[in-house]
Structures are given as structure tokens and as C-alpha cells.
C-alpha positions as MATLAB code, in Angstrom:
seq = 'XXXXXXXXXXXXXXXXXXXXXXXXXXXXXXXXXXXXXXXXXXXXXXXXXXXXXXXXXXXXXXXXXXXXXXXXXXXXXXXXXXXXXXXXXXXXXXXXXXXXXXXXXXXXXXXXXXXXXXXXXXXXXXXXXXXXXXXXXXXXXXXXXXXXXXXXXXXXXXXXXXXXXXXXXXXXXXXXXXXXXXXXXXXXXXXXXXXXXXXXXXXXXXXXXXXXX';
ca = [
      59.514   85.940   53.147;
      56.979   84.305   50.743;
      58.267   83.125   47.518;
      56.647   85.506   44.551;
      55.969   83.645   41.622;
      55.441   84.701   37.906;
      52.473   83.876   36.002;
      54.899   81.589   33.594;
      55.508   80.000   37.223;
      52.403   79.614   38.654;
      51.900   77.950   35.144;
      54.371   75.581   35.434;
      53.374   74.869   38.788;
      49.682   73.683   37.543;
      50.795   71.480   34.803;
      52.986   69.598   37.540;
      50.506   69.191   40.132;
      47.595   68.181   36.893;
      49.826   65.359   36.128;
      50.524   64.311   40.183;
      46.464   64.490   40.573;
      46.659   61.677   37.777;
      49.276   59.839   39.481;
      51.436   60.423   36.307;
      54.830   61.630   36.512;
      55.639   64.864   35.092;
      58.364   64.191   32.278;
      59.716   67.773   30.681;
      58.250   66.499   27.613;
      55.030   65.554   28.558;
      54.758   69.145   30.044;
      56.287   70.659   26.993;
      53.032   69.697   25.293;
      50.761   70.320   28.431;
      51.833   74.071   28.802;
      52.151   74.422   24.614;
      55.782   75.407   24.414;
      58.118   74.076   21.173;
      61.788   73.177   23.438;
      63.044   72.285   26.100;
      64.785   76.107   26.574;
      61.296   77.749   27.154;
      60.884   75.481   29.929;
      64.288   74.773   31.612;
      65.130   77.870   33.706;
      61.825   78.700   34.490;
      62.222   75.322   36.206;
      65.247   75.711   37.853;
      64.506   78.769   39.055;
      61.085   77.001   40.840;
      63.647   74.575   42.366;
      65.599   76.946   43.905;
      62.961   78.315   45.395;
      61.901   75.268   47.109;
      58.495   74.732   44.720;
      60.133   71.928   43.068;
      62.430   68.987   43.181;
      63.921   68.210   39.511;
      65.364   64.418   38.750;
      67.008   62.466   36.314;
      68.339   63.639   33.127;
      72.189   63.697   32.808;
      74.132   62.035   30.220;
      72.067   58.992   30.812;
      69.475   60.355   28.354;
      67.256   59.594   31.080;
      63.851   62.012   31.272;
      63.947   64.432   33.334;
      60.609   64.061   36.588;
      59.669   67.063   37.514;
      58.127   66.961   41.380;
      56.275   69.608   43.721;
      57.548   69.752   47.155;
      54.735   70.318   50.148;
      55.459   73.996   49.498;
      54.569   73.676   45.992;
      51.607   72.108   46.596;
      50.198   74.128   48.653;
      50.628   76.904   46.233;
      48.717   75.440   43.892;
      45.912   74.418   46.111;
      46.883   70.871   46.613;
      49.227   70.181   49.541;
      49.250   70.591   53.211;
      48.904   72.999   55.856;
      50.940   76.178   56.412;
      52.596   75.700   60.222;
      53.450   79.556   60.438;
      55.562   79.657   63.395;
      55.448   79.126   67.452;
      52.585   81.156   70.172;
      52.923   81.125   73.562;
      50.795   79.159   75.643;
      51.479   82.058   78.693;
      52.728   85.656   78.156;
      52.230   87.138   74.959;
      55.011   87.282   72.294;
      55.632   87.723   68.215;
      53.448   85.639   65.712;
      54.931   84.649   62.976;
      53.261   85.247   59.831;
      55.368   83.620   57.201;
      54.873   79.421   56.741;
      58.630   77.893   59.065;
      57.349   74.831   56.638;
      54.365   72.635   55.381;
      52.677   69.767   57.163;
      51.820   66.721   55.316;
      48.047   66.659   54.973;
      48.509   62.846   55.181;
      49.844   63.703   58.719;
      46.735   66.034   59.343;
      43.000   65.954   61.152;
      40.281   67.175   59.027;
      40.759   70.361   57.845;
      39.629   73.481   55.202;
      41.523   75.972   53.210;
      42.754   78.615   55.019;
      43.314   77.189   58.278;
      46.744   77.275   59.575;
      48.865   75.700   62.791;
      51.093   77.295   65.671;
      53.566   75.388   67.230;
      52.877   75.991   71.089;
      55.216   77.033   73.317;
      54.625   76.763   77.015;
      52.361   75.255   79.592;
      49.125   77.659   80.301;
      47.190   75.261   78.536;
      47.665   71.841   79.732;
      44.702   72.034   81.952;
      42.855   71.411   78.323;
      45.437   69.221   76.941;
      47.549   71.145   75.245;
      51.603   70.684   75.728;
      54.283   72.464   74.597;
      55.565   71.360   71.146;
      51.680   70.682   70.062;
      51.085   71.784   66.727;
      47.486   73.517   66.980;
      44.988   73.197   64.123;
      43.332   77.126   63.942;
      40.169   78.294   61.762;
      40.472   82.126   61.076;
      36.982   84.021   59.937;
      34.482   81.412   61.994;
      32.407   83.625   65.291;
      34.571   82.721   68.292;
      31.913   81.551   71.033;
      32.519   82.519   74.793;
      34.900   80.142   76.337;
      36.697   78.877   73.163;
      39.910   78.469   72.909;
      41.525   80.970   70.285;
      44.798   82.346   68.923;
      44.650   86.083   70.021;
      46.287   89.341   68.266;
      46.577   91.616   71.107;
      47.207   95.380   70.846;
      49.553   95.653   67.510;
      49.077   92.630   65.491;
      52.378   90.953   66.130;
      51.077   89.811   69.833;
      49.761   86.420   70.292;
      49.080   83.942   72.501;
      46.490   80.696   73.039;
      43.829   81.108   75.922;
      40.402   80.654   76.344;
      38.492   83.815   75.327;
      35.804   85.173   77.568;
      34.067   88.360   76.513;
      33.158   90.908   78.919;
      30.629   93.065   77.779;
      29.432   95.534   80.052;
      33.011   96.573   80.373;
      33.909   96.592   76.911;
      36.650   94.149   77.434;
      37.648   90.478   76.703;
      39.116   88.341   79.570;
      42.245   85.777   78.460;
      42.126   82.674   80.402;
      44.735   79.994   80.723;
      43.441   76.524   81.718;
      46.853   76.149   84.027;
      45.503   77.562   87.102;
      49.558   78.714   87.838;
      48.834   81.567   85.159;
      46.739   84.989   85.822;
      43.665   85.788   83.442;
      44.837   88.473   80.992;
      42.108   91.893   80.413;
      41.957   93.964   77.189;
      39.886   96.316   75.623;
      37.464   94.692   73.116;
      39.335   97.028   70.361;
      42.430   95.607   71.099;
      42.000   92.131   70.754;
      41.800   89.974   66.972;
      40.915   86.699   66.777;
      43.738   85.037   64.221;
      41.932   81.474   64.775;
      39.510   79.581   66.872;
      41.410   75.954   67.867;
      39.994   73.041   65.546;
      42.649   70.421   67.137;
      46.216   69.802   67.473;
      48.809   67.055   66.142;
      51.092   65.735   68.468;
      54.515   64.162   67.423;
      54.950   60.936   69.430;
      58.693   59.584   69.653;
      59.111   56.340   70.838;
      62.484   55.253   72.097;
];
């Protein structure tokens, strides 16, 4: 489930990431005066409470005296506009199964190909799409809301929005349906009505992990 965040949080949130756009860290007191609040106990479990929910990483502080940094995590930054892309789960590359809808975790956008708000990944799973390049354990770059032109390759909602899978999508017109085709010529072309299928993304790329022993 998604993390729901107060407007006191979403606050908080800001002021971190304005001071991280400066390249300045974000000392409790320098976001006491930032966000206008008079003590440190206005701010504190607000703070704590955005840890816990993975938005942000708290240091220092202690008996040292030392000031407490206040940091954003990748999920934090995306909340506020400024991090990386959501990887929301696994599709098939062959038979359809469950999407996820709910970010697994964030990717770097350090890490990332060019990119534009909104666009997500999908970690594949399978091998109907190696004919294009595509392996299983590819993260693959997809652009939701953009016209899907014959042939491209797409991450399709079939029937009851929790079916997915990657193929090249090939409308069919005159018979009111939309033809699913692998690029592995070991898996069968899939047929649906035209009603039944949603595009969730058109493929903009994918990111590879490369291990080296």
C-alpha cells in the first residue's frame, strides 16, 4: 500500500528536498526556520513518523550535541517530484498474469535512460520477447497516455485490469479485435476484443543489470 501523507508531511517533505536541490544539508534547525515553527517538538515526531515510513532517513544528534541531517530516501523523493522512477512490480513476457500496481521500490534516476513524469518500469518475467531483445529480469521503461502505433511494443491490461503482459500490439480492425504478438516465435499470438484490452504503457527502453563475476 502507498504511504498517505499529511499536509504537515508533505510539508516537511518540501523543505527537505528545497535544501537537497541546494546541495545544503537539512539541519532540524535550519528547517525549523524554513517551515516557520518555534521548537524542535513541532517538528520531531512529524519526522519520525516520515522515517518510519520510509520517506526519510534521520542522522546524528545524540548526546554528542551533534545536529541532527535530515535526508529523503528515493521514495521520498519521488513524492515530492524529485527522485526516480516507480518500478511497480514484475509482467510476463508470455501468458498473462497480475500487475502490480503499488511501487516494490524506486530506481535511481542516476541509474535511468531519459525519461518524463509519469512513466513507470516492469520487471519482466519470461522469454516471449527476446526476439526484440528483451530478457527476463529487464527492467522496462513504459509511457502511459502516448497513442500506441500498430506494431509497438506495449504493456497490456487485458479483460479486468489486473491482467498484463508485454507483446507487440497489432490492431485488427475489421474484426474489432487487437492481436498480441510475442517476438519468440515458440509463443502463440494472443486475440481480444478491442474493449477488452488497455494500454498501461507503450515501451520507451529497458535497464539491464549487468553482474560481472
Amino acid at each position: 500500500m502507498r504511504a498517505e501523507l499529511s499536509r504537515q508531511q508533505k510539508r516537511i517533505l518540501e523543505a527537505v528536498a528545497w535544501f537537497e536541490d541546494r546541495r545544503e544539508p537539512a539541519l532540524v534547525p535550519g528547517l525549523l526556520v524554513r517551515l516557520k515553527l518555534a521548537a524542535e517538538s513541532s517538528l520531531t515526531p512529524t519526522l519520525k513518523i516520515l522515517e518510519r515510513k520510509g520517506m526519510a532517513m534521520i542522522s546524528g544528534g545524540g548526546a554528542q550535541g551533534r545536529p541532527r541531517v535530515i535526508r529523503l530516501t528515493e521514495q521520498g523523493r519521488h513524492t515530492v517530484g524529485r527522485g526516480g522512477i516507480p518500478l511497480l512490480g514484475s509482467i510476463p513476457a508470455g501468458p498473462l498474469a497480475e500487475a502490480v500496481s503499488d511501487p516494490d521500490e524506486f530506481v535511481d534516476q542516476s541509474a535511468m535512460l531519459p525519461w518524463r513524469k509519469g512513466d513507470f518500469l516492469l520487471r519482466v518475467k519470461g522469454d516471449s520477447m527476446i526476439g526484440d531483445g528483451i530478457l527476463d529480469g529487464d527492467k522496462v521503461l513504459l509511457r502511459p497516455g502516448v497513442e500506441c502505433q500498430p506494431g509497438e511494443i506495449a504493456a497490456v491490461l487485458v479483460g479486468d485490469a489486473h491482467e498484463a503482459t508485454l507483446k507487440h500490439i497489432i490492431p485488427m480492425p475489421k474484426e474489432g479485435k487487437v492481436r498480441l504478438r510475442a517476438s519468440n516465435p515458440g509463443y502463440r499470438d494472443l486475440i481480444a476484443p478491442v474493449e477488452e484490452v488497455k494500454i498501461a504503457g507503450v515501451f520507451r527502453g529497458l535497464i539491464r543489470d549487468v553482474r560481472c563475476p
